[in-house]
C-alpha positions as CSV (number, residue, x, y, z in Angstrom):
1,X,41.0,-1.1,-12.0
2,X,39.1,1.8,-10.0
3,X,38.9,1.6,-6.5
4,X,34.8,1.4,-6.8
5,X,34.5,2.5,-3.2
6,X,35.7,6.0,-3.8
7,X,34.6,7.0,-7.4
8,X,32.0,9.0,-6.7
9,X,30.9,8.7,-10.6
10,X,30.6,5.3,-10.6
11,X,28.5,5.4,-7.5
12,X,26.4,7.6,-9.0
13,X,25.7,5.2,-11.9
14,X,24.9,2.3,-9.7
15,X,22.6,4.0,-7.9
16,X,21.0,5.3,-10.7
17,X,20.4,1.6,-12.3
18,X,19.5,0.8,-8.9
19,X,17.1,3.5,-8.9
20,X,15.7,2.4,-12.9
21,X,15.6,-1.2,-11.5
22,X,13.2,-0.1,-8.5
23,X,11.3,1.9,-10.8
24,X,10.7,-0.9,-13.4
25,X,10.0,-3.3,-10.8
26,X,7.4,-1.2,-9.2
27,X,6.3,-0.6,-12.3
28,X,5.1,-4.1,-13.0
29,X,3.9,-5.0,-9.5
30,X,1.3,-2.2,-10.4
31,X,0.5,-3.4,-13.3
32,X,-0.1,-6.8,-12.2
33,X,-2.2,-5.9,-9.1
34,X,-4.5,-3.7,-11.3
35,X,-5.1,-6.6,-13.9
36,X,-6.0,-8.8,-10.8
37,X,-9.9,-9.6,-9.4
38,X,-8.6,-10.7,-5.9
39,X,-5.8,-9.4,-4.0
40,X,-3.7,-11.2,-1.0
41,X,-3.3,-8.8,2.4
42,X,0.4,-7.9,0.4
43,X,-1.4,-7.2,-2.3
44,X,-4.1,-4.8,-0.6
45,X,-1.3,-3.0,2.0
46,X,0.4,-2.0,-0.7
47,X,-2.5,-0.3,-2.5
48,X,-3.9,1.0,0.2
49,X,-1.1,2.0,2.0
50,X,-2.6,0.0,5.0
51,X,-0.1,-2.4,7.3
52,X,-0.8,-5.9,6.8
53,X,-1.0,-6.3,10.8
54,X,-3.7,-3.2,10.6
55,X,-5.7,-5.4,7.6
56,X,-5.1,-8.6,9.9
57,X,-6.6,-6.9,13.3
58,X,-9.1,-5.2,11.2
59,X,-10.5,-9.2,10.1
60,X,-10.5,-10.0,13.8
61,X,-12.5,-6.9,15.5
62,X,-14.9,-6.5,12.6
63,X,-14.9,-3.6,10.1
64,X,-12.4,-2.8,7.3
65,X,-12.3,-3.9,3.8
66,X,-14.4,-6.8,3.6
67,X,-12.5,-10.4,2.8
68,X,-13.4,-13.6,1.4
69,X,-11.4,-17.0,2.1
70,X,-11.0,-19.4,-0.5
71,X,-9.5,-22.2,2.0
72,X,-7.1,-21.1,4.4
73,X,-6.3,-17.7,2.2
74,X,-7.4,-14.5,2.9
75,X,-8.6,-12.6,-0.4
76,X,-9.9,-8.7,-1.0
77,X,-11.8,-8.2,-4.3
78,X,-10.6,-5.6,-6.0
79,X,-13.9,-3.4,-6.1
80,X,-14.5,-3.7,-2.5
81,X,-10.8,-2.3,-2.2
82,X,-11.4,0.5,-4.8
83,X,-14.9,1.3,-2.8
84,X,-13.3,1.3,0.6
85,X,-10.2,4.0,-1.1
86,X,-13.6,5.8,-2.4
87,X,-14.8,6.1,0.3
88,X,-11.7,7.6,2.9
89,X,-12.8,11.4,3.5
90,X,-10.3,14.0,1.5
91,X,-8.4,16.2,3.8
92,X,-6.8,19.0,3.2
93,X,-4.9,19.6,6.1
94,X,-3.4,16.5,9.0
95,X,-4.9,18.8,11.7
96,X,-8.8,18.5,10.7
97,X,-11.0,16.8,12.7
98,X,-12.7,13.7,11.2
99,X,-15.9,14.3,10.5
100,X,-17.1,10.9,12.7
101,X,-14.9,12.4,15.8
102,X,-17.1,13.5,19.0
103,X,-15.6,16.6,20.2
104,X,-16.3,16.8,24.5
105,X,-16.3,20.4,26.0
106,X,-13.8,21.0,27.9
């Protein structure tokens, strides 16, 4: 038997089918989340790329993608997510100003 630890070909072929796993996996969640009409804050970080604490905070200061709770759970409708994505300004550098930033004079 191979010492697994130090064959660097069968290390290469676990990570790949680690790799294909990930892949499939991520895969389906997308598919899922697309099919759905209401997303939980899981849900709605991973499409938007947003931290669930930052969609949390956002639902206690106001502002953000607007919620609905059925109960105790927290819901985002998928069109209100897709309108607040539609409506982020494209960049096409990290060093622009937002266009809703005040500059002061120095």
């Amino acid at each position: 038997m191979p010492n697994v630890a130090k064959d660097p070909i069968a290390a290469a072929e676990r990570r790949q089918a680690r790799h294909r796993r990930l892949a499939a996996h991520a895969a389906h969640a997308q598919q899922t989340i697309g099919a759905k009409a209401l997303l939980n804050e899981h849900e709605t970080s991973h499409v938007t790329g947003r931290a669930v604490s930052t969609l949390q905070k956002e639902r206690v200061i106001g502002g953000g993608i607007p919620f609905v709770k059925i109960g105790r759970q927290v819901r985002y409708r998928r069109e209100d997510v897709d309108t607040f994505l539609a409506s982020l300004t494209p960049r096409r550098s990290t060093s622009e100003a937002r266009p809703d930033a005040q500059h002061e004079a120095a």
